[in-house]
N, C-alpha and C positions, 0 to 999 in steps of 0.2 A: 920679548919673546919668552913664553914658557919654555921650561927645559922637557925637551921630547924625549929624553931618557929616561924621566918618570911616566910609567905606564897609567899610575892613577890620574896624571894632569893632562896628560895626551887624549885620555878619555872623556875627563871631564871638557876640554876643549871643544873635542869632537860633538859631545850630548848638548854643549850652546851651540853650535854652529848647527846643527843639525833639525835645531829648534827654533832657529833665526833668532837668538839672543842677541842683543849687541854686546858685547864685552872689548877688552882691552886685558890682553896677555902681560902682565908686567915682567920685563929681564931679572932675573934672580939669581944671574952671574956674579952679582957683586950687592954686597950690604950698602943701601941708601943712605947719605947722609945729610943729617941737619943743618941747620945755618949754624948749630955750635961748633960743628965737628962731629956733634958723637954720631954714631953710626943709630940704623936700626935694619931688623929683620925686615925684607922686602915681600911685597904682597905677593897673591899668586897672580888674581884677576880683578880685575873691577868690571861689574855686572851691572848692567842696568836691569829695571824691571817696569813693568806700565804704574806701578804705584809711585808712589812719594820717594821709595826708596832706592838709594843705588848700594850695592852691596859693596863694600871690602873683603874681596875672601882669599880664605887660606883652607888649601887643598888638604887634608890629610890623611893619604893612603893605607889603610890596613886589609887585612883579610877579613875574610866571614865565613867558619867561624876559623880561630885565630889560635894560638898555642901549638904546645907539643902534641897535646890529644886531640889537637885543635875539637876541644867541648868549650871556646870562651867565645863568646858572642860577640857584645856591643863593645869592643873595645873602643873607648875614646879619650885617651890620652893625649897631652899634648905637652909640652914645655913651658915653663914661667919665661924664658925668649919670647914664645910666640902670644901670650897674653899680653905682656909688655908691650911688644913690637904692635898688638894690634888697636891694644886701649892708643896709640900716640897716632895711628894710624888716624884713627875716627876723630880724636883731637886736632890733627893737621886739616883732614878735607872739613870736618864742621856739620852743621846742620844738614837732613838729609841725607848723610852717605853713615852706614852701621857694618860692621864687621861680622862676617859670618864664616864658622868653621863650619867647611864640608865636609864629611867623612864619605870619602870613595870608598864601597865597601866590595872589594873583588870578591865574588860570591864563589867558594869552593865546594861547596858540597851542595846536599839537595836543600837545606835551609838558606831560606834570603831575608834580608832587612824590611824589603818592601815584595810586594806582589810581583807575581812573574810580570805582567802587564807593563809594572813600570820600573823592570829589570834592561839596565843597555847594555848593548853587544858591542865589542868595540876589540879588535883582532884577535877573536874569536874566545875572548874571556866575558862574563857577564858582570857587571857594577850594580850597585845599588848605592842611588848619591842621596845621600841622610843630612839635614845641614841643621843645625842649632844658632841660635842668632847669638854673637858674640855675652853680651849682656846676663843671658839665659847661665851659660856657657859660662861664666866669670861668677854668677852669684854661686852655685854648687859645685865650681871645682873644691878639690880636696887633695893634697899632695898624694902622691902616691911612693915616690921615691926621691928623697933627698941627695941621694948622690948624683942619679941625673937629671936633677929637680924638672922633676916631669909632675904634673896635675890630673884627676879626669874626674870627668862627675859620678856620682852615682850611675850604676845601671836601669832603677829605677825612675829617679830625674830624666836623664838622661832619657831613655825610652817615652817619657812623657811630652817632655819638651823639643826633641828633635821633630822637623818633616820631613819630607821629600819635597827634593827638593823641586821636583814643579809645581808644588804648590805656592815652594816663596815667589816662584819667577811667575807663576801664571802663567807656565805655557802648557800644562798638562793637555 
């Protein structure tokens, strides 16, 4: 089960169900572990889609836009946890299944990531789901802070390589 206390996963739940996606909420109560022992970061969802692909995703919540002045846009940060946890992810299921970060972007002001059109409404806040395919995502990350070794790509990259996300799903 997703955790329904994150409002960007709740959402995003609602935006496949509401699309007749098929997915699989993964528990994220507790770190997954290997046949070694060692643990890893647990997924959010597994997505199927009418292509070859089934997704591994991992949900990650920010605002739009974002900061104290909130003037920061594309924020897409993420942690070298959650690159780890997803490169091993895609190594365990194997051929056909690809890891994708979604960026749920709770839209606050009058700028949005994507068109109003394919802006979702979901208890009475607006999202804009932006997803980059792991791969993408892993060639142009770049540290951004050592301390809480966090990653994110360029805003450029980034903006280039990201979609919306019904176009990966083919449900638009």
């Amino acid at each position: 089960m997703a955790n329904r206390d994150n409002h960007y996963e709740a959402a995003f739940e609602e935006f496949l169900r509401g699309r007749g996606v098929p997915y699989i909420a993964v528990d994220e109560a507790k770190r997954s572990l290997l046949g070694d022992g060692a643990s890893i970061k647990s997924l959010d969802f597994i997505v199927s889609s009418p292509g070859p692909t089934t997704w591994l995703v991992d949900v990650k919540g920010r605002r739009f836009p974002s900061g104290d002045e909130q003037k920061q846009y594309w924020k897409n940060w993420s942690t070298r946890d959650d690159l780890e946890s997803l490169a091993q992810w895609e190594r365990l299921f194997g051929e056909g299944f690809c890891g994708l970060f979604v960026f749920a972007y709770d839209v606050l002001g009058d700028r949005a990531p994507l068109p109003p059109e394919q802006l979702f409404e979901h208890h009475g806040n607006l999202y804009g789901f932006v997803a980059v395919r792991f791969s993408d995502y892993l060639a142009y990350a770049r540290q951004i802070s050592p301390s809480w070794d966090t990653v994110a790509m360029p805003t450029a990259d980034f903006r280039r390589l990201a979609r919306p996300l019904e176009e990966l799903l083919q449900c638009g």
